[in-house]
N, C-alpha and C positions, 0 to 999 in steps of 0.2 A: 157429431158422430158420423162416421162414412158410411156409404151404401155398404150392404155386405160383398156386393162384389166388388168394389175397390179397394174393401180392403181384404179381402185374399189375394188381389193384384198387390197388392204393398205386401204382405206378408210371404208370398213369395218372391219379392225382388229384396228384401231385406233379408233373407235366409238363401239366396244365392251363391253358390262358391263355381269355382274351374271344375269341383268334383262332383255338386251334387245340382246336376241338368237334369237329371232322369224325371222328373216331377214335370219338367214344361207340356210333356201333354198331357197332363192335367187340365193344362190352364188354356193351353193355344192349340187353334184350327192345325189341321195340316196343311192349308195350303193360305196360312195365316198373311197378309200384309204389314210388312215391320217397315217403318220409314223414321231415320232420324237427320240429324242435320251430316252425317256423313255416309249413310248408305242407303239401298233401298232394297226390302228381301222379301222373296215373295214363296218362300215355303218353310215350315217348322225346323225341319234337318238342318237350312241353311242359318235362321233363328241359332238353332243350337249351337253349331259351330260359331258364328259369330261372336254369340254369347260366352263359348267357351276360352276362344281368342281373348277376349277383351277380357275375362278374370283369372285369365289365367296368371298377370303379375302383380293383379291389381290384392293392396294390402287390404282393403276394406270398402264399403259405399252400402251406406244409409240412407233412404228415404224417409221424410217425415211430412209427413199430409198439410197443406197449407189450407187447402177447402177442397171438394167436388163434390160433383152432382150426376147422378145416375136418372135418364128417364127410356124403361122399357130396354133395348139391347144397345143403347147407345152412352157414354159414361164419359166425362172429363174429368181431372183430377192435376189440380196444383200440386207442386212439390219441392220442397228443398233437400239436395242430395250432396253429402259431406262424406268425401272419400281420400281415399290416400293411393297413392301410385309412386314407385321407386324415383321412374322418368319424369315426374312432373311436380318442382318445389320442393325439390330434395327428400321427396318422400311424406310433407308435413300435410296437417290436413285443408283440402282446397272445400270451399261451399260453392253448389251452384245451383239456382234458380229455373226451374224448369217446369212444365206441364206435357200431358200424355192426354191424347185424344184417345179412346177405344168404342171399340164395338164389336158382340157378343152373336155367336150364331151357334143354336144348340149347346149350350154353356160351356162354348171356349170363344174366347179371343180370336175372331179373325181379321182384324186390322188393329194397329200400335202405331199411332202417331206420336215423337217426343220433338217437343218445341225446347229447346235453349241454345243459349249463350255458347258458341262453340271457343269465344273469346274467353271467356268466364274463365271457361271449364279446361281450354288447352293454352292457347296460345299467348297469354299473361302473363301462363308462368315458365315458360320458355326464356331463355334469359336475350339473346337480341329478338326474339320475337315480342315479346311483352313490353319493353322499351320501344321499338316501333311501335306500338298497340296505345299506349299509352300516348307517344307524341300524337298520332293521329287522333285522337277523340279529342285531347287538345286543342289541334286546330280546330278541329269540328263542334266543338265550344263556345271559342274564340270569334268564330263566323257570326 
């Protein structure tokens, strides 16, 4: 069973769409710290917008809790997140393996650390991207 604050953090990223952002300050600082392996944001507005970008074509993405641990305002939380995107594997569903560093000031979110696999997650399934991807782990094998 997860902390109850990870899992209001899961519940609302599994209840996420392009339309319904309005609930993020709920959850997050205004001048929250969002760092993932492609960008780095450092206030809510920009949070939102980001967040609105990236679902806005996106067909779906599910999180499902693998373990975390909550102590005092500071929280980790494994996850496997299975999502579908037009642009990426013909739209079928991709799984990717990832964890989220947080921590809490005044009961929001003001820093969002996400660890994964940018390979996993984009560039696999790219069609000569994912074939270079693939030869090189290969070699890197092989070694």
């Amino acid at each position: 069973m997860l902390d109850p604050k990870l899992q209001a953090f899961l519940d609302f990223y599994n209840s996420l769409s392009a339309n319904g952002l309005d609930a993020i300050a709920d959850y997050y600082a205004e001048q929250v710290q969002f760092i993932d392996p492609v960008h780095e944001i450092n206030s809510r507005s920009a949070l939102q917008h980001y967040l609105a970008h990236g679902y806005q074509r996106l067909n779906y993405a599910r999180f499902t809790p693998v373990s975390g641990l909550c102590q005092g305002e500071r929280g980790f939380l494994s996850w496997q997140m299975r999502f579908s995107h037009p642009a990426f594997a013909k739209g079928q569903e991709i799984l990717v393996h990832g964890s989220t560093e947080l921590a809490w000031q005044d009961g929001r979110i003001c820093y969002h650390r996400d660890y994964y696999d940018l390979t996993e997650m984009v560039y696999q399934h790219i069609p000569l991207l994912g074939w270079l991807t693939r030869q090189v782990k290969q070699k890197i094998a092989a070694s």
